[in-house]
C-alpha positions in Angstrom: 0.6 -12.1 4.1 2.3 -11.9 7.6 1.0 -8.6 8.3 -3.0 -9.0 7.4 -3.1 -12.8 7.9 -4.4 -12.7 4.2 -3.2 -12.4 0.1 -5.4 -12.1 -2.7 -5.0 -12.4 -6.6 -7.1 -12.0 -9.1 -7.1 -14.6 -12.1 -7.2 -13.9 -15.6 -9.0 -16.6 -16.8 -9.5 -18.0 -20.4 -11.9 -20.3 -21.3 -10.1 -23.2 -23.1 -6.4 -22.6 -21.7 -7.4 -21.8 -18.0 -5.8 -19.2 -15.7 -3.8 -17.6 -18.1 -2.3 -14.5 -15.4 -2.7 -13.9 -11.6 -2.3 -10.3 -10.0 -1.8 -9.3 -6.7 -4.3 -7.2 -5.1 -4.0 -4.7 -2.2 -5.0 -7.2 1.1 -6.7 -3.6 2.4 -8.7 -3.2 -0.9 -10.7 -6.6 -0.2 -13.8 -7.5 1.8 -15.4 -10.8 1.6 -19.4 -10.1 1.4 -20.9 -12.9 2.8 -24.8 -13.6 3.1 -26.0 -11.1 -0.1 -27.7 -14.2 -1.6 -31.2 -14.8 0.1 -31.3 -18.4 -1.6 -27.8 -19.1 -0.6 -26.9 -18.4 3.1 -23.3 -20.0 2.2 -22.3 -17.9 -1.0 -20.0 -15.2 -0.9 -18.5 -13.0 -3.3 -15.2 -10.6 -3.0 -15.7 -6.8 -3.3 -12.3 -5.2 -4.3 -12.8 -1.3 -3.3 -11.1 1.6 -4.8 -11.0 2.7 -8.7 -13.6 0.6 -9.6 -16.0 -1.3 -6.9 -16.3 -3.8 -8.2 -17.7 -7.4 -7.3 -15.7 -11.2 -8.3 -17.1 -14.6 -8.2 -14.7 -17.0 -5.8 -13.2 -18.2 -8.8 -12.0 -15.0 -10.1 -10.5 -14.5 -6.7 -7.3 -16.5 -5.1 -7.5 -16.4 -1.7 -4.8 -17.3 0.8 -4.7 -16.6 4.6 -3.0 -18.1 7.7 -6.0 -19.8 9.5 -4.5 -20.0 13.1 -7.4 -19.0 15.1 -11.6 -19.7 15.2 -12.0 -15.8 15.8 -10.3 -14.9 12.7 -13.3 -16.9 10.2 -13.4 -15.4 7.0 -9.9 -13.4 6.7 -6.6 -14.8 8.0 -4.7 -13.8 11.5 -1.9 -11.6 11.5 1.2 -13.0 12.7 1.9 -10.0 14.1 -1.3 -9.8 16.4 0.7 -11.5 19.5 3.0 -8.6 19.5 0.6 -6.0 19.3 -0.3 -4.0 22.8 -3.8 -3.9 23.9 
């Protein structure tokens, strides 16, 4: 999380006992697609690249980032961005 400003996990979910398992899933495997839905300017939906392309719903998704900065909106900032030469 202190590199990418982000983590994700995915949730196994069951319907009558809840999450039942939460995986880790490769920060550089994730985009957040924003704006696919013409009816719904505010939905979004994660894309995990890789094996299998595949698409999750926000609740399928745990998302955590380190929201330090306005210019960092939908992904986290680094904590090692202030260090970094330009």
């Amino acid at each position: 999380m202190e590199k990418y400003g982000d983590s994700f996990f995915m949730n196994h979910i069951d319907a009558k006992e809840g999450i039942k398992k939460i995986v880790p899933i490769p920060t550089n495997h994730v985009e957040r697609e924003v704006g696919f839905d013409e009816k719904n300017p505010f939905a979004y939906r994660y894309r995990v690249e890789g094996m299998t392309n595949e698409t999750f719903e926000p609740y399928e998704v745990t998302h955590f980032r380190l929201k330090s900065s306005v210019d960092f909106d939908e992904y986290g900032k680094s904590m090692l961005e202030g260090g970094r030469r330009i």
